[in-house]
N, C-alpha and C positions, 0 to 999 in steps of 0.2 A: 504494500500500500504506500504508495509515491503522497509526500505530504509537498508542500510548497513552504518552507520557513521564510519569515519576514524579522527581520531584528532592526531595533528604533535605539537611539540613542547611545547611551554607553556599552550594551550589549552589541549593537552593531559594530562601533569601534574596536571593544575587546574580540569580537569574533573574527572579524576584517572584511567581513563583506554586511551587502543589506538583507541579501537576499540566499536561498539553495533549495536545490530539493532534496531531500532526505526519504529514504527507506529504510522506517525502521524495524526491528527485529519482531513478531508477530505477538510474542509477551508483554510489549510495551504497551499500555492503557488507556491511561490518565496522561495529563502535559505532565506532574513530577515525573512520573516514569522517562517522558520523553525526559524533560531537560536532565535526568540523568543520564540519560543513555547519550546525548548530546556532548555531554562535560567530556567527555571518551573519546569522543571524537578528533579533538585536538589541542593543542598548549590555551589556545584563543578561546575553544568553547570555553574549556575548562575554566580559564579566568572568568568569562563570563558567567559562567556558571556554579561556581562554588559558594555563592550564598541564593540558593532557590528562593530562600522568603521573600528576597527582594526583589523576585519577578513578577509580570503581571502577565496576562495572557488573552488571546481573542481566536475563539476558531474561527472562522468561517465570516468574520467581522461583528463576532460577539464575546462580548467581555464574559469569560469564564474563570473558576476558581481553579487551583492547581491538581484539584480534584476531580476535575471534568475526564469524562474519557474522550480519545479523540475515534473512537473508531468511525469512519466513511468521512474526517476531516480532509478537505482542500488542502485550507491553507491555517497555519497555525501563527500568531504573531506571537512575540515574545519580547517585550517592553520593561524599565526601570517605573516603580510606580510616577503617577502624573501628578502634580499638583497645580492648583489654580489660585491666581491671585485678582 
C-alpha cells in the first residue's frame, strides 16, 4: 500500500525533502506505527522523528490523532504542532 508523505516545517527540513512515497510494511497501523517505522528509515527521519508527541498529522487532508489507523490512506501529512496568534 503506496502512501504519498507530505512533511511541513521542521520535519521537512530535518527529513530533506517535502515530499515521498513510502511503502510501508503490512503491520504498520496507526500514523505512531508509521512514524516509527519512518524514524528507520534514515539519519533525517530519525531526527525528525525521535520525539513523536510532537507530531501532528492529516490523512487524506484530515487532522487525525497519532492513533488513527491509516489503512486505504493516500496521503498522510506529518507537521510540528500549529499555533495561532
Amino acid at each position: 500500500m503506496a502512501i504519498e508523505m507530505l512533511y511541513f516545517a521542521w520535519v521537512r527540513e530535518r527529513v530533506g525533502m517535502g515530499a515521498e512515497r513510502v511503502d510501508p510494511p503490512a503491520d504498520i497501523a496507526t500514523v505512531a506505527d508509521l512514524i516509527g517505522w519512518l524514524a528507520g528509515q534514515s539519519g533525517g527521519h530519525a531526527a525528525a522523528f525521535e520525539d513523536a508527541g510532537r507530531i501532528r498529522a492529516a490523512i487524506d487532508d484530515r487532522f487525525v490523532g497519532l492513533d488513527a489507523a491509516i489503512g486505504g490512506a493516500r496521503e498522510i501529512a506529518l507537521f510540528p504542532p500549529v499555533t495561532g496568534g
